[in-house]
TIRO-67469 format. One line per 8 residues: number of its first residue (from 1); their letters; for each residue y, x, z of C-alpha. Coordinates in steps of 0.001 Angstrom, whole numbers. Example, Ala and Ser with C-alpha at 12.3 -4.5 7.8 and 13.67 -1.06 7.14 Angstrom:
<sites>
1	AS	-4500,12300,7800; -1060,13670,7140
</sites>
This chain:
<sites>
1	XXXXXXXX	18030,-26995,100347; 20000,-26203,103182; 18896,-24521,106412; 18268,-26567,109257; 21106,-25130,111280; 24053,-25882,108753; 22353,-29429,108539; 23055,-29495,112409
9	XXXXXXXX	26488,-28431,112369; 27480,-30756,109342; 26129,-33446,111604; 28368,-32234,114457; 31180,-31648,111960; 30940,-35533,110976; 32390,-36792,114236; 35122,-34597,113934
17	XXXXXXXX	35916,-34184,110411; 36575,-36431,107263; 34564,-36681,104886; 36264,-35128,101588; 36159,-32037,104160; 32626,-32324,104921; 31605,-32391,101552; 34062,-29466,100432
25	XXXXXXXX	32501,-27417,103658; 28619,-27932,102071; 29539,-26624,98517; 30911,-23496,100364; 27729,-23556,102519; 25924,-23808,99554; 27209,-21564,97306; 27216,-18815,99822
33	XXXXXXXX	23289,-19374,100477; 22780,-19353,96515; 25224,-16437,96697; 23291,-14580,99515; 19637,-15156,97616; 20750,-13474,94330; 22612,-10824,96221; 19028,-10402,97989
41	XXXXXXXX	17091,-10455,95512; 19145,-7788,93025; 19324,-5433,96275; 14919,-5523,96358; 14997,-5097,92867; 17310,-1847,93356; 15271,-640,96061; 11603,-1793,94209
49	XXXXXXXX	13252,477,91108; 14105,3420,93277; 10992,3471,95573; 8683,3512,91930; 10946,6290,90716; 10947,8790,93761; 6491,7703,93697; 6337,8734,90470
57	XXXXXXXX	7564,11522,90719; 5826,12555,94181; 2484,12004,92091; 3590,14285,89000; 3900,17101,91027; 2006,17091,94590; 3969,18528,96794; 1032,19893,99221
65	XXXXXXXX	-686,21611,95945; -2284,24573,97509; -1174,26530,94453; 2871,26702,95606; 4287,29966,97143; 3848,33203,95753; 447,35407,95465; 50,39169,94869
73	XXXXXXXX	-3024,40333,92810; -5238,42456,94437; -6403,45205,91854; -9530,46636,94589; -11264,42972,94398; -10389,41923,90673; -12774,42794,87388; -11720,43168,84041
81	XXXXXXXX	-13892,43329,80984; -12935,45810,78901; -11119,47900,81727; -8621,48916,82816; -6728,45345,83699; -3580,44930,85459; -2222,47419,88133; -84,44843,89597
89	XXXXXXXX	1125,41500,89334; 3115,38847,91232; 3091,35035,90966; 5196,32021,91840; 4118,29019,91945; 6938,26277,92723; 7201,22723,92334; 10172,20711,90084
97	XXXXXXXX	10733,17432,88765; 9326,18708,85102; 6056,19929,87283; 4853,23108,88579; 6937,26008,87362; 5310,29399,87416; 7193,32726,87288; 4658,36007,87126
105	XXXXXXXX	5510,39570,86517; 2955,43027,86399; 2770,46065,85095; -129,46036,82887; -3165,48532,81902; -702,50541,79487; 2022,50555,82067; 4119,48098,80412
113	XXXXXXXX	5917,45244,82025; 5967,41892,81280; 7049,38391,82694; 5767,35128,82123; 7999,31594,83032; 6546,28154,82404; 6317,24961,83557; 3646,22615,82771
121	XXXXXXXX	1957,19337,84360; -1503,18728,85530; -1818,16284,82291; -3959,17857,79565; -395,18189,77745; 547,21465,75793; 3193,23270,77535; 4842,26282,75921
129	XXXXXXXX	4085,29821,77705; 7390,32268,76709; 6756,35772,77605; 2893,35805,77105; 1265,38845,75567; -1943,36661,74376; -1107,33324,74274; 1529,30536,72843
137	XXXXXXXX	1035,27259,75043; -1247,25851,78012; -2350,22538,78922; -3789,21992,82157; -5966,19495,83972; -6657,19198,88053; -10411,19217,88568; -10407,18443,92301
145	XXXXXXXX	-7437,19129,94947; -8304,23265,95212; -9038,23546,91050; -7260,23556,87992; -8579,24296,84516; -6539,24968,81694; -6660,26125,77777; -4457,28606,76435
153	XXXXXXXX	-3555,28266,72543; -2321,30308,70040; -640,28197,66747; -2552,25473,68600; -6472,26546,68597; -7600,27253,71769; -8321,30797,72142; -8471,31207,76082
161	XXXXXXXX	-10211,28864,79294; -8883,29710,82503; -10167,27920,85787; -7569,28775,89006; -8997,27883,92747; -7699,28295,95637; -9869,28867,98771; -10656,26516,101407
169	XXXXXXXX	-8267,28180,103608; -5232,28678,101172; -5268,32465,101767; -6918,33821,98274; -6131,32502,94428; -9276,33333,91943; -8633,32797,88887; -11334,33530,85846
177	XXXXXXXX	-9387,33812,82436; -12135,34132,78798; -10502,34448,75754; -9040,36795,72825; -5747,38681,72495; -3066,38559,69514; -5513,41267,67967; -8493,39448,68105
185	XXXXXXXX	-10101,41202,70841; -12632,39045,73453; -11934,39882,76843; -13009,38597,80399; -11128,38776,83902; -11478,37867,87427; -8064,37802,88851; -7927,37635,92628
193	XXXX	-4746,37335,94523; -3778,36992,98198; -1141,34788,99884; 2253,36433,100316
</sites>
């Protein structure tokens, strides 16, 4: 059906025009409105596709997680069980389209460096953990907008729970790691970190 306004014109058109033109001028008028409403409708169907895309991913990875920027442990107000823990570490917490990609590096009890990358999602998924003195792969779940609790596994058994918070005011990053080394050994630490 036609709009009301090209109705109106054809009707003007008829005083003027034959009528072989008047019907050749409707199949244009036509065609371009049938033309127009599958144009239309591909363009929402673009735009519906790319809005869901750029959602989806703003929902894999929050982007005001309380988690992102970088943290430096504080040795004074952190406990490890059997002592001595860490004399220093950094962490960086970023976020990517694969998820939150952490970078941390320390200088542990013995004096020896390390550095752990990964990059993992808050989906209960395993995510491999290269660089890690104890552990193999984490999988992670959000328990509430400031807490995240994950497993670390070793040849897939868990062997570790962590649970990371950050405070109220998004100054200080706890987090309370149980679990055993490679060797076997059970250990316990309260990691606390302030905002950089």
């Amino acid at each position: 059906m036609r709009p009301a306004a090209s109705r109106i014109s054809l009707r003007h058109c008829g005083r003027c025009l034959p009528t072989a033109a008047i019907v050749a001028l409707q199949v244009k008028l036509v065609a371009s409105f049938r033309r127009d409403t599958v144009s239309s409708r591909f363009l929402a169907l673009v735009c519906g596709a790319i809005f869901g895309l750029a959602l989806s991913i703003a929902h894999s990875t929050a982007p005001d997680d309380p988690v992102l920027g970088t943290w430096k442990l504080n040795v004074e107000k952190s406990k490890f069980i059997p002592g001595p823990g860490w004399r220093s570490q950094i962490r960086v917490y970023r976020s990517t389209p694969a998820g939150i990609a952490v970078t941390w590096t320390g200088i542990d009890a013995n004096g020896e460096k390390m550095q752990v990358s990964y990059t993992y999602k808050y989906d209960g998924n395993d995510y491999p953990m290269p660089g890690s003195g104890s552990y193999d792969t984490l999988s992670a779940v959000r328990i509430d907008a400031r807490t995240v609790r994950s497993e670390e596994k070793r040849n897939g058994k868990t062997v570790g729970v962590a649970v990371r918070t950050v405070s109220p005011d998004g100054k200080v990053l706890t987090i309370t790691d149980e679990g055993a080394n490679r060797k076997g050994q059970a250990f316990s630490q309260v990691l606390v970190f302030d905002r950089q």
